[in-house]
N, C-alpha and C positions, 0 to 999 in steps of 0.2 A: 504494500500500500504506500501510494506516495504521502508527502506531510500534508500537500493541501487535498489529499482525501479524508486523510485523520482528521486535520482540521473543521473539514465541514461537521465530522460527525459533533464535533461541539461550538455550535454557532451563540453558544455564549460568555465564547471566547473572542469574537469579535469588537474592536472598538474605532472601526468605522464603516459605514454601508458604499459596499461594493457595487450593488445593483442599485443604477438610478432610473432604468427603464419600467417599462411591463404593467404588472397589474400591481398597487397597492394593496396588503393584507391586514396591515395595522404599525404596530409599533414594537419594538424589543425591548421585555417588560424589563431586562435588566440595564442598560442601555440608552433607552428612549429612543432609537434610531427606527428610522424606519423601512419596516420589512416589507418589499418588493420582489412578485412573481416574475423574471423574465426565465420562459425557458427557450429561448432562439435566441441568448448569444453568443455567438463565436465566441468557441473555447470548450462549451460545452461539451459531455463524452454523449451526453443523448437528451432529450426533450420529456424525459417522462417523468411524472411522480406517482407516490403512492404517499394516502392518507389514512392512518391505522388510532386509534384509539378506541377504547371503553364506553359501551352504552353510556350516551349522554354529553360525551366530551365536544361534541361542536361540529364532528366532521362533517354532516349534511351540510351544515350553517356553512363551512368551508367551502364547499365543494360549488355550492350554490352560487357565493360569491364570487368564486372564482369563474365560474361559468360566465355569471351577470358580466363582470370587466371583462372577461377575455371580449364577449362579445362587446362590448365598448369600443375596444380598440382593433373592431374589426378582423378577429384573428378564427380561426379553426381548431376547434376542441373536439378530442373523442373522450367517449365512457364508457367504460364497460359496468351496466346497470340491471346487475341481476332482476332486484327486484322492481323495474322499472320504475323508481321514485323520481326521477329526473325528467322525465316524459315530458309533463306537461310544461314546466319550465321550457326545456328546447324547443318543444312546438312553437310555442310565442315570439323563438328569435327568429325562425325561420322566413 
């Protein structure tokens, strides 16, 4: 593993924001910087993410969000949506 792979895996070790593009997500509660989605920029090893947590912890509330900007800024999201929770969301941006 390279350092700045170890590194991401602790991003609150960071004390300055690298990402000025993309989708805004909020803030870094240790921090206060703020934390921005870009996954297309050069540099990157690939464009995808994954969101895991605990009944209740936010991830729809995420996922949602991130849907709403991406399409803001005009971009191309896919999901893989088992339970088709996301449905009607995408319906409305199309």
């Amino acid at each position: 593993m390279t350092t700045a792979g170890l590194a991401a895996m602790f991003p609150i070790a960071r004390t300055k924001s690298s990402v000025k593009e993309g989708i805004y997500l909020g803030r870094d509660l240790f921090t206060g910087l703020p934390m921005n989605l870009e996954t297309f920029t050069d540099g990157l090893a690939n464009a995808n993410i994954a969101i895991f947590g605990v009944a209740g912890a936010g991830k729809s509330v995420t996922v949602k969000t991130i849907i709403g900007r991406t399409a803001l800024i005009n971009r191309r999201l896919s999901i893989l949506d088992i339970e088709g929770e996301y449905v009607a969301q995408t319906e409305k941006l199309v």
